[in-house]
C-alpha positions in Angstrom: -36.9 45.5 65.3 -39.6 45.5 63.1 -37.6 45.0 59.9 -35.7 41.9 62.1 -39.6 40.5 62.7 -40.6 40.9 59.1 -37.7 39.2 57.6 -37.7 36.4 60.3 -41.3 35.5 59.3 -40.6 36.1 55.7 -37.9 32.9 56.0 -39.9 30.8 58.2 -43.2 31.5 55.4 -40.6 30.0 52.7 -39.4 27.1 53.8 -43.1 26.4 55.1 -45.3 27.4 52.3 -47.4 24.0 52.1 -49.1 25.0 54.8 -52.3 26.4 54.8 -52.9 30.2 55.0 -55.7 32.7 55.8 -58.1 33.2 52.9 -57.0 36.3 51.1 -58.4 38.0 48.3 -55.1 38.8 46.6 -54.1 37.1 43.4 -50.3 36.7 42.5 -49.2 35.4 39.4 -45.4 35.4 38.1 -43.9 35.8 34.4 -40.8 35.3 33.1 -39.5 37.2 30.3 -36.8 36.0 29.1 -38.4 32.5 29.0 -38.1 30.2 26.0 -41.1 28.1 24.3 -40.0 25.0 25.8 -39.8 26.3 29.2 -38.2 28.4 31.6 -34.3 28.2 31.6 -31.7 29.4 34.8 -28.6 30.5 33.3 -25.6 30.3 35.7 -24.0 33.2 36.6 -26.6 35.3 35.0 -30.1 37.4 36.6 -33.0 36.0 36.3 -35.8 38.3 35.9 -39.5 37.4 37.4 -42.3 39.7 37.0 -44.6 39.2 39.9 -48.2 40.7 39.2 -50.1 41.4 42.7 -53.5 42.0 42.4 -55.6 43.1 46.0 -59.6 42.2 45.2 -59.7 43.0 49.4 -61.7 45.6 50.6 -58.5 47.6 52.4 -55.3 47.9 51.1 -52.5 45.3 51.5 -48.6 45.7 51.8 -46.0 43.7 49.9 -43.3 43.2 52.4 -40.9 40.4 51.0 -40.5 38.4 47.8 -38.1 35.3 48.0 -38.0 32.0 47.0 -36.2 28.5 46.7 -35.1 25.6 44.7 -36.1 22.4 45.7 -35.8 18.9 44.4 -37.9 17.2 41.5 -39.9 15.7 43.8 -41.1 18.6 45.9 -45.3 18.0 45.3 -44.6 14.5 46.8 -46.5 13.5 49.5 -44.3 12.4 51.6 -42.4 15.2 53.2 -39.3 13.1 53.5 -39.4 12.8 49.6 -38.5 16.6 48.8 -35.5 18.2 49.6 -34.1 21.8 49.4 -31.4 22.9 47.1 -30.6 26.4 47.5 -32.2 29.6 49.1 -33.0 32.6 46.7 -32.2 36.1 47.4 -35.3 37.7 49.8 -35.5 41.3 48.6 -37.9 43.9 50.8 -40.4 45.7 49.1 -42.9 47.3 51.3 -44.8 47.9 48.6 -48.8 49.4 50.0 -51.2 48.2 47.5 -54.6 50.0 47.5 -58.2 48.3 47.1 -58.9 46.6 44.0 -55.4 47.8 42.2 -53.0 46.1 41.1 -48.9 46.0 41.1 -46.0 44.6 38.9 -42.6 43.6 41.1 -39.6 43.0 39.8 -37.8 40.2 41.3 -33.9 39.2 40.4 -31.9 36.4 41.6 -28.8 34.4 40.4 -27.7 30.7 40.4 -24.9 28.7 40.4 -25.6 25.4 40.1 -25.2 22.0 38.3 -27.3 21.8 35.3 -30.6 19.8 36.5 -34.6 20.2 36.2 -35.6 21.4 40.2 -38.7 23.1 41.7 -38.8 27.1 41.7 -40.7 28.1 44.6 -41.8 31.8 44.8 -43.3 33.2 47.7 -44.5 37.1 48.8 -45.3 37.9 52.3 -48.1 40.2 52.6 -49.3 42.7 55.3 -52.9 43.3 56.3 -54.0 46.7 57.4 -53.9 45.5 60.7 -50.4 43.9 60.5 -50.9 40.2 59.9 -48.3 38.7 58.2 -49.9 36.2 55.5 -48.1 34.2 52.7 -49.0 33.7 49.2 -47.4 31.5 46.9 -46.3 33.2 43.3 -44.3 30.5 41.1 -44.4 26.7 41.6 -43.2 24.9 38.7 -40.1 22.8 37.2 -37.5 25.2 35.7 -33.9 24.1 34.3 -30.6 25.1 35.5 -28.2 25.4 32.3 -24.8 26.7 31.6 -24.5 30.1 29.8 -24.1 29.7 25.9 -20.3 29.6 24.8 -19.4 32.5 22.1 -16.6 31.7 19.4 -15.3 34.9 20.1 -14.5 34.4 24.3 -10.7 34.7 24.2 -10.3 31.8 26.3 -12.3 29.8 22.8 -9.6 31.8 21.0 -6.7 30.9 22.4 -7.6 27.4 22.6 -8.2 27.2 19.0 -4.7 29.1 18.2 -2.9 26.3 20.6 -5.0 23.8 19.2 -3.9 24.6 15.5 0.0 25.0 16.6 0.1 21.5 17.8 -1.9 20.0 14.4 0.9 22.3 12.3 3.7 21.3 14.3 3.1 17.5 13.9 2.1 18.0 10.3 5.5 19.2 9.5 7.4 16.8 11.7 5.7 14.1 9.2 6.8 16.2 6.1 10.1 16.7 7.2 10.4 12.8 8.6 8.7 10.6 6.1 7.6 12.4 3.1 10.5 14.2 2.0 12.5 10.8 1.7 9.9 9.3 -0.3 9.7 12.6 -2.5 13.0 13.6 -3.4 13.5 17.0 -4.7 14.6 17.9 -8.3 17.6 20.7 -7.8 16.8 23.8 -10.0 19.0 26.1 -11.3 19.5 29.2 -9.0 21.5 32.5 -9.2 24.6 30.5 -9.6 23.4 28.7 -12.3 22.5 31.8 -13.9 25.7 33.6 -13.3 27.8 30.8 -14.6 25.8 31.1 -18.0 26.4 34.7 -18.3 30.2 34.2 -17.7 30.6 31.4 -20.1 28.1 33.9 -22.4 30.2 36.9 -21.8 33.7 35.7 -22.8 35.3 37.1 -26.1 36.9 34.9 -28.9 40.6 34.6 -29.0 42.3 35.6 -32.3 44.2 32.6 -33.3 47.5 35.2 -33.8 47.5 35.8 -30.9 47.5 32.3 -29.3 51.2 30.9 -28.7 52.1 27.4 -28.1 53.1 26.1 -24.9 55.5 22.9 -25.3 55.1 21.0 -21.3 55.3 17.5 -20.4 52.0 17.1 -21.2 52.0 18.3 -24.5 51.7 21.3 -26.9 49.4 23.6 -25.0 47.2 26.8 -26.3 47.4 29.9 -24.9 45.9 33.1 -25.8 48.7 36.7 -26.3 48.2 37.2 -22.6 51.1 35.5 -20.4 50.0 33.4 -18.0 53.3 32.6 -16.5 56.0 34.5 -14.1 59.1 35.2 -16.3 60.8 36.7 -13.5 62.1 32.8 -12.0 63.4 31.4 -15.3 66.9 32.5 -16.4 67.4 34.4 -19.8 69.1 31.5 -21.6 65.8 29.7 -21.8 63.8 32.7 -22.8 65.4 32.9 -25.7 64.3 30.4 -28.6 67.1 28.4 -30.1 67.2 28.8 -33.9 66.4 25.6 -36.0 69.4 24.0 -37.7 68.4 22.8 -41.5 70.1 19.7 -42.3 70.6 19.2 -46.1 69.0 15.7 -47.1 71.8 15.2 -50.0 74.8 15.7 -48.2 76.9 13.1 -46.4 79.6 12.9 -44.3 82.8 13.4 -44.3 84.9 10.6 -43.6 88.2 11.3 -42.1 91.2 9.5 -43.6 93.5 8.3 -41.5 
């Protein structure tokens, strides 16, 4: 029950903490240490870590009981009430956390965000017990912080693939243009390949022909060369024609014969 009580008043202290509270000699003041020069930054998606320094300057011992907090509009010191507006309630962690007379305490405090990237009002807040159980709240943190995306890497594999679909598309259409338009403007010279090559070495590599052995061919198209090989089928033509006829000589001075009748 008591735990229920505590954290009940630790909610109602939050979203009421312009209002005034008993005097109390306990100082509270909040660091941030991963905070930049040019102000403190909320990554979404990623803890933020607040230091929270409690210092008791009472003359009896105090008790930290909750640390919480809350993002409100740009606008939250105005003074009209209906001019600020909350965003979003931060975790409430429990401490109970006794602090002794004139000594002092460092808190850890951790909480996440998931926002869209504005400038808003962190409000920090610890509840305190006296020794005799008062609840009392003292404010930590009140000041504009901004609420940024987390820092994309070239190496996420999402960035990757992107970039490999990316460059796909660019070569794709690059050689649809080659292979459309600048190839018929460009016409390529034909070089000599392996056939080339091997039709040189055959016309390189044939022997002379003795002329003794060539043998004349007589054809309708006339007198032909060819070398001692035969590069006919003599088995089709009939052995009359194989066999040269033998030239007749005609004398020049001779005449003929008349007949007499």
């Amino acid at each position: 029950m008591g735990f229920l009580r505590f954290f009940t008043l630790a909610l109602l202290a939050l979203r009421a903490v312009a209002e005034d509270s008993p005097n109390l000699a306990v100082k509270v003041s909040t660091s941030f240490p991963s905070s930049e020069i040019f102000g403190i930054k909320l990554v979404n998606g990623q803890a933020t870590q607040a230091v929270l320094s409690v210092s008791n300057e009472e003359a009896e011992p105090v008790t930290v009981v909750f640390v919480g907090g809350s993002l409100w509009s740009s606008d939250f010191t105005s003074p009209s009430p209906q001019g600020a507006r909350i965003v979003r309630n931060l975790t409430t962690l429990r401490y109970d956390i006794e602090i002794p007379a004139g000594q002092s305490e460092s808190i850890q405090y951790k909480f996440a965000t998931e926002l869209q990237p504005q400038d808003l009002k962190l409000n920090l807040a610890v509840v305190l017990k006296t020794s005799e159980g008062t609840p009392i709240t003292v404010q930590a943190f009140n000041e504009t912080v901004a609420i940024v995306e987390p820092d994309t890497s070239i190496f996420d594999p999402q960035i990757i693939f992107l970039y490999l679909f990316l460059a796909g598309i660019f070569g794709g259409t690059c050689y649809f243009i080659y292979s459309t338009w600048i190839t018929t403007l460009f016409p390529q010279k034909r070089r000599g390949g392996k056939d080339a090559s091997r039709a040189r070495k055959s016309t390189s590599g044939n022997k002379s022909v003795d002329p003794n052995d060539q043998v004349s061919v007589l054809g309708a198209d006339g007198p032909a060369v060819t070398s001692g090989a035969k590069a006919y089928d003599e088995s089709w033509i009939p052995a009359g024609h194989l066999q040269r006829p033998d030239a007749r000589r005609v004398k020049s001075g001779s005449r003929p014969k008349s007949r007499n009748g």
